[in-house]
C-alpha positions, -999 to 999 in steps of 0.1 A, spaced: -766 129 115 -736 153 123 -701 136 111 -686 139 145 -720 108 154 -716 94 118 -677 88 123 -685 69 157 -710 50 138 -689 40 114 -664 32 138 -695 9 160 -701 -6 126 -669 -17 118 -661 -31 149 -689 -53 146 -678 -66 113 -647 -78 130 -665 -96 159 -684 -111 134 -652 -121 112 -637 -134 146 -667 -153 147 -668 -169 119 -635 -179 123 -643 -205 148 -646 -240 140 -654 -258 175 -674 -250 203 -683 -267 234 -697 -253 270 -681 -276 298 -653 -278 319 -624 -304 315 -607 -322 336 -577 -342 341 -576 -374 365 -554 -397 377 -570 -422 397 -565 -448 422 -577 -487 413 -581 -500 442 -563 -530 444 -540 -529 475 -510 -546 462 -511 -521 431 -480 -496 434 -505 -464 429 -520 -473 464 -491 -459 483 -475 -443 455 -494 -410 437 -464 -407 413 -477 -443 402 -515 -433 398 -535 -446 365 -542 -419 339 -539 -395 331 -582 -399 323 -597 -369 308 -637 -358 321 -655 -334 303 -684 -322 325 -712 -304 303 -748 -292 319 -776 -308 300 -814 -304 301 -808 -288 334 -787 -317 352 -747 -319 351 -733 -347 331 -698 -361 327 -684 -378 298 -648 -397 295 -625 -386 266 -599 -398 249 -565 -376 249 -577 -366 213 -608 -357 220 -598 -339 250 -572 -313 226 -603 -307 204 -628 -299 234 -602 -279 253 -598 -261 223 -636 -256 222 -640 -249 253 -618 -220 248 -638 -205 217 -671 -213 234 -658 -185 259 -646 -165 237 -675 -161 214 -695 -154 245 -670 -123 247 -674 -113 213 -711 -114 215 -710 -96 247 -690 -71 227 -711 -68 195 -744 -65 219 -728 -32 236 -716 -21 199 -749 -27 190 -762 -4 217 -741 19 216 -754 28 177 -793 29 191 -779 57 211 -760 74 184 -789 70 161 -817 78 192 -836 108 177 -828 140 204 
């Protein structure tokens, strides 16, 4: 291999070990979307009726594809921290594996026999 294609190599190699590192580095990961609510009761005579400073909540909903169908879950405000923070890394290890497949790639084609 000539050592102008071995450098790049090196180079797709090494930024692979750091996806992988960023990887590993993540603790929590969920797929979903979460939401935020405050809702209205109901009752009439209740103040959030004609009030939507005064609405209930706020009531976090995480909503998570399942088996095909779309399913919605209530959280607590601690659970809701933890899933938005997996939520986050559950996007961006999608990114870094986008990344390490066209790393990957790119070596076939520096190694790809001429």
């Amino acid at each position: 291999m000539p050592p102008a294609v071995n450098a790049k190599a090196i180079k797709s190699e090494e930024k692979i070990a750091e996806i992988k590192r960023s990887l590993s580095a993540l603790e929590h990961l969920s797929s979903g979307t979460l939401l935020k609510r405050m809702k209205v009761c109901g009752n009439p005579r209740c103040h959030c009726a004609s009030d939507p400073a005064a609405r209930h909540g706020p009531y976090y909903e995480w909503s998570y594809l399942k088996g095909g169908k779309l399913r919605h879950r209530t959280l607590t405000s601690e659970q809701a921290d933890i899933m938005r923070l997996a939520i986050a890394n559950h996007r961006k290890a999608k990114k870094l594996l986008r990344a390490w497949e066209a790393q990957t790639l790119h070596l076939i084609e520096l190694k790809a026999p001429k």
